[in-house]
C-alpha positions in Angstrom: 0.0 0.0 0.0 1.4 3.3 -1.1 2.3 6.1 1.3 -0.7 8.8 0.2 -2.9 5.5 0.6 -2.0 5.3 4.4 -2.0 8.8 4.8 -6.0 9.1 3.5 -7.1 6.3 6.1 -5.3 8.1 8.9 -7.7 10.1 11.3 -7.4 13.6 10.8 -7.0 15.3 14.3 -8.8 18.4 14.6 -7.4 21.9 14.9 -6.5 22.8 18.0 -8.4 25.4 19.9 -6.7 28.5 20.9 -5.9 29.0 24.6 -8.0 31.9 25.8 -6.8 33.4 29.4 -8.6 32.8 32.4 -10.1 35.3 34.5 -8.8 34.4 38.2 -11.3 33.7 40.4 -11.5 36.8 43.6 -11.0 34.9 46.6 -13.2 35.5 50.1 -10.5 38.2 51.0 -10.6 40.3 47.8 -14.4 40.4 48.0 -14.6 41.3 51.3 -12.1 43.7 50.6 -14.1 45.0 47.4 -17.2 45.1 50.2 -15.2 47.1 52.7 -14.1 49.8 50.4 -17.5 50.4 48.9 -19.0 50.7 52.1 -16.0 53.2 53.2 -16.4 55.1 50.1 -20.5 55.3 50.6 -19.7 56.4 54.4 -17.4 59.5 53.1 -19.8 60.1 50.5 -23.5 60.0 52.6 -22.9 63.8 54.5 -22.3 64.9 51.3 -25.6 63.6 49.6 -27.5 64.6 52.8 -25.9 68.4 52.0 -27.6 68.1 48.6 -30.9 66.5 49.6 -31.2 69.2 52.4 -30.3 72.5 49.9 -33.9 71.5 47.9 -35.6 71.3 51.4 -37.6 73.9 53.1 -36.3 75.5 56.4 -38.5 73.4 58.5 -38.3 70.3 56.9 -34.3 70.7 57.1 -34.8 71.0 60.9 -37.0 68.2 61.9 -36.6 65.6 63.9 -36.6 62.4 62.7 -35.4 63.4 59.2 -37.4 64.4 56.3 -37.0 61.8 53.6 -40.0 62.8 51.2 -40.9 66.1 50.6 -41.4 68.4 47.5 -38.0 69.7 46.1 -37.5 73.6 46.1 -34.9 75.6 44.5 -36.1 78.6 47.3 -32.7 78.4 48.8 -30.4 78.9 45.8 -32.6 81.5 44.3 -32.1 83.2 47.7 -28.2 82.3 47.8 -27.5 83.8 44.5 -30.0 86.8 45.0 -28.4 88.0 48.1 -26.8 91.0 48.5 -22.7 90.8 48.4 -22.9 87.1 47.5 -20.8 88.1 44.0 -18.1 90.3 46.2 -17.3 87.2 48.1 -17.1 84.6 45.1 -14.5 87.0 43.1 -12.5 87.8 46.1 -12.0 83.7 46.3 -11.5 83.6 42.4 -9.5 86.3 42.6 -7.4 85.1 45.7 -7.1 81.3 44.5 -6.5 82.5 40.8 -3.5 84.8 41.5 -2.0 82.7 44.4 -1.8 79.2 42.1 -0.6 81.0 39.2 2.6 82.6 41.6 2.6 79.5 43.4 3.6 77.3 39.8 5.4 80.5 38.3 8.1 79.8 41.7 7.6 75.9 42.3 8.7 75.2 38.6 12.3 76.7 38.9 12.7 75.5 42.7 12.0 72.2 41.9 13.8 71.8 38.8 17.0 73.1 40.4 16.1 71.0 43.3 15.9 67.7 41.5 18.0 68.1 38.3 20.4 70.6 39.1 20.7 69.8 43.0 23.8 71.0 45.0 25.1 70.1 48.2 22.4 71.4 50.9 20.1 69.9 48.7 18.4 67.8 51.1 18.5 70.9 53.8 16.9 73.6 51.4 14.1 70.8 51.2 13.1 69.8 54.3 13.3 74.2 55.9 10.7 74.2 52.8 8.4 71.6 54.5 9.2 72.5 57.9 7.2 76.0 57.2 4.2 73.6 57.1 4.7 72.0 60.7 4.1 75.6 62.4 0.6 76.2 63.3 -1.3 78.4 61.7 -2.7 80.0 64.9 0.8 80.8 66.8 1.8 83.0 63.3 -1.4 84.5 63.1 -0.6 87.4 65.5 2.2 89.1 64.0 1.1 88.4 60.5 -2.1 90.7 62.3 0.3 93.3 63.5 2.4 93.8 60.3 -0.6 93.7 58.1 -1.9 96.1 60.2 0.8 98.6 60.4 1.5 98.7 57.0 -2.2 99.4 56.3 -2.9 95.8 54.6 -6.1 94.1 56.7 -9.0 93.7 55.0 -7.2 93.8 51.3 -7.3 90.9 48.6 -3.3 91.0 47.9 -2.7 89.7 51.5 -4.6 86.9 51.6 -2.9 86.8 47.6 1.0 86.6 49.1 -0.8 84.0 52.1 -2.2 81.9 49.9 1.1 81.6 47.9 3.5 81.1 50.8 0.6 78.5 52.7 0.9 76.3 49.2 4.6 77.1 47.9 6.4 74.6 50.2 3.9 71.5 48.7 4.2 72.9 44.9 7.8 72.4 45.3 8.0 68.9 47.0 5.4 67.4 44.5 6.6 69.0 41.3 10.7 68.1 42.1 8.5 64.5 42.1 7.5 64.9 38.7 11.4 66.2 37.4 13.0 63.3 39.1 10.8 61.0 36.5 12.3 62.7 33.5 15.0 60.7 32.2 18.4 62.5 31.9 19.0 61.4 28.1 16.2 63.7 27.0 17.7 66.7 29.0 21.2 65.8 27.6 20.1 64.8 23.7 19.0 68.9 24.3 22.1 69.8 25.3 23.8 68.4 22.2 21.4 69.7 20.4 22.4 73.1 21.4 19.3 73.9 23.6 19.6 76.8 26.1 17.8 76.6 29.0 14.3 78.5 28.7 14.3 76.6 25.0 14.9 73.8 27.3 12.2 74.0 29.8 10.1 75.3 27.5 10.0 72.3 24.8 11.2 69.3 26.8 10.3 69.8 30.5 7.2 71.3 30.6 4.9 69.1 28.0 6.7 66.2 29.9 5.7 67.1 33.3 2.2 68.7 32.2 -0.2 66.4 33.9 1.7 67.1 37.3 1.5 70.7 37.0 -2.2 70.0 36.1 -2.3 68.1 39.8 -0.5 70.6 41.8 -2.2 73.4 40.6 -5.6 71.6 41.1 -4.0 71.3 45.2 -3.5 74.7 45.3 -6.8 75.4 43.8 -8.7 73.7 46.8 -6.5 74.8 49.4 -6.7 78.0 48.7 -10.3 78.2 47.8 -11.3 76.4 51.1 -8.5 78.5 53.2 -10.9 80.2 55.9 -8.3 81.1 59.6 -6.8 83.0 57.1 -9.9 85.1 55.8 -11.6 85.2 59.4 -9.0 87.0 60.6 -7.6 89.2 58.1 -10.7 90.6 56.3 -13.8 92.6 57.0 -15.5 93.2 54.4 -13.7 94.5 51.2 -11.9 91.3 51.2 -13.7 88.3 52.5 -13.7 85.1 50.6 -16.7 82.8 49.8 -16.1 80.5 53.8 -16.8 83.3 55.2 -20.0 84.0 53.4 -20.9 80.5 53.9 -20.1 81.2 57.8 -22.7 84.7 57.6 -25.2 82.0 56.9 -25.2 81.1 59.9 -27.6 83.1 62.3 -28.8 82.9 65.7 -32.5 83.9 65.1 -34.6 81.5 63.1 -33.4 78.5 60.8 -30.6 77.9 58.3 -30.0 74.5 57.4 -31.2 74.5 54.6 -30.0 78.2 53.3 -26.5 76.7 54.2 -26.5 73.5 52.6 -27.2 75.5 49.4 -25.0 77.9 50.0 -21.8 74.8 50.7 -23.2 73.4 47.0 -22.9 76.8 45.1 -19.4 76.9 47.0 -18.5 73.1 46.1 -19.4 73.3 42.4 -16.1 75.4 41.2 -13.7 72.8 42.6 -15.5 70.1 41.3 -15.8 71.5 38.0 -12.2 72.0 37.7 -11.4 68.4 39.2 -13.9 67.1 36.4 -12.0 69.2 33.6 -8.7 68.1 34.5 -9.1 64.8 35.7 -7.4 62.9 32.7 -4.1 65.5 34.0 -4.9 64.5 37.3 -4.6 61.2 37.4 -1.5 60.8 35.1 0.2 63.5 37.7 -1.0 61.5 40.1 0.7 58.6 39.0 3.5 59.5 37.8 6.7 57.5 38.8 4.0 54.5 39.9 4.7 52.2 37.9 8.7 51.6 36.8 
């Protein structure tokens, strides 16, 4: 019998399947886990709901006791939020304070930290940590003489202090988390533009900054709500001319009659701008935030 004869009454075997990867199985642990950091997450979330659910209440259904889970929503409190008197004055001193502050903060913090991380000398380490150690003073033993100086050189109640606050309260973190973000570039790139015959500014300008974008993007979202939530600060320094929107959320506040609600409406309207700004630059966020996590 001739080869091709035996090779037709073989059995043909059939095609092999392809190997498709298995999804492990979560164990007991990772789903409890999972479990555990829903319900944390709900926790931290559930006053901030109730703030929500309580700005579209009435006064007294804010106020009673047990809680009012079903009632007719009302937009009463932000029509009466955003149709009080002053309530613009506070929100551009805040935009104006938080603006102006991040901007100096990032037009400082980039030069610090690059000559802190690329170009570092030898008291490195100690110009780093006097810049962090400015943050383990409490606010309320400074706030005396900053009161006194301001005061004798005609400055309370005015925008531009809280401005140069602002920027020295948030200066010491700009530069820690952006010479974070310099570390990660890798030195070829910085000497391939040295070769190239790249000054410094031409430098910065084309190679460093597009690479470390997304964590400029995050620190200047930190300064942004550290700044715009600041409030010892405003409390004590301004009057009126100056005062920021925590301490219009604070005039809320009275001792006659109710306010829940008119508050909780008032901490939305004050909310929103952050959020908003988080939600734009979330995609920079998150890749500044990560940056240098995985090697």
């Amino acid at each position: 019998m001739s080869t091709a004869a035996l090779d037709a009454r073989r059995p043909v075997a059939a095609p092999a399947r392809p190997l498709t990867p298995r999804r492990p199985r979560g164990t007991a642990t990772g789903r409890f886990l999972t479990v555990l950091a829903w319900a944390a997450g709900l926790l931290f979330f559930a006053p901030v709901a109730w703030m929500v659910l309580t700005s579209f209440k009435q006064e007294s259904q804010a106020a009673s006791n047990p809680p009012t889970f079903f009632f007719t929503p009302t937009l009463e409190q932000y029509a009466s939020i955003i149709g009080s008197s002053g309530a613009g004055s506070y929100l551009l001193n805040s935009v104006l304070a938080t603006g102006i502050s991040t901007l100096l903060v990032l037009v400082l913090a980039v030069p610090a930290a690059y000559a802190v991380s690329i170009r570092p000398i030898k008291r490195t380490q100690d110009v780093l940590f006097f810049f962090i150690s400015t943050k383990m003073l409490p606010v309320v033993a400074v706030i005396m003489p900053i009161y006194v100086i301001a005061g004798q050189i005609r400055m309370l109640d005015n925008i531009l202090t809280l401005i140069v606050l602002y920027t020295a309260m948030n200066l010491p973190i700009a530069v820690w988390m952006m010479r974070s973000f310099f570390l990660e570039v890798p030195g070829e790139v910085l000497e391939a533009a040295s070769i190239d015959g790249a000054s410094l500014l031409r430098t910065m300008r084309t190679v460093l900054l597009p690479m470390v974008a997304p964590g400029i993007a995050a620190t200047a979202l930190i300064c942004v709500i550290f700044a715009w939530n600041e409030f010892f600060f405003a409390l004590n320094l301004t009057a009126a001319n100056a005062a920021t929107v925590p301490i219009f959320l604070m005039s809320t506040m009275t001792s006659e009659g109710l306010f829940l609600a008119r508050l909780s409406a008032a901490s939305v309207l004050a909310s929103l701008p952050v959020v908003l700004a988080g939600w734009i630059a979330q995609k920079q966020l998150v890749r500044g935030l990560s940056m240098g996590a995985v090697k």
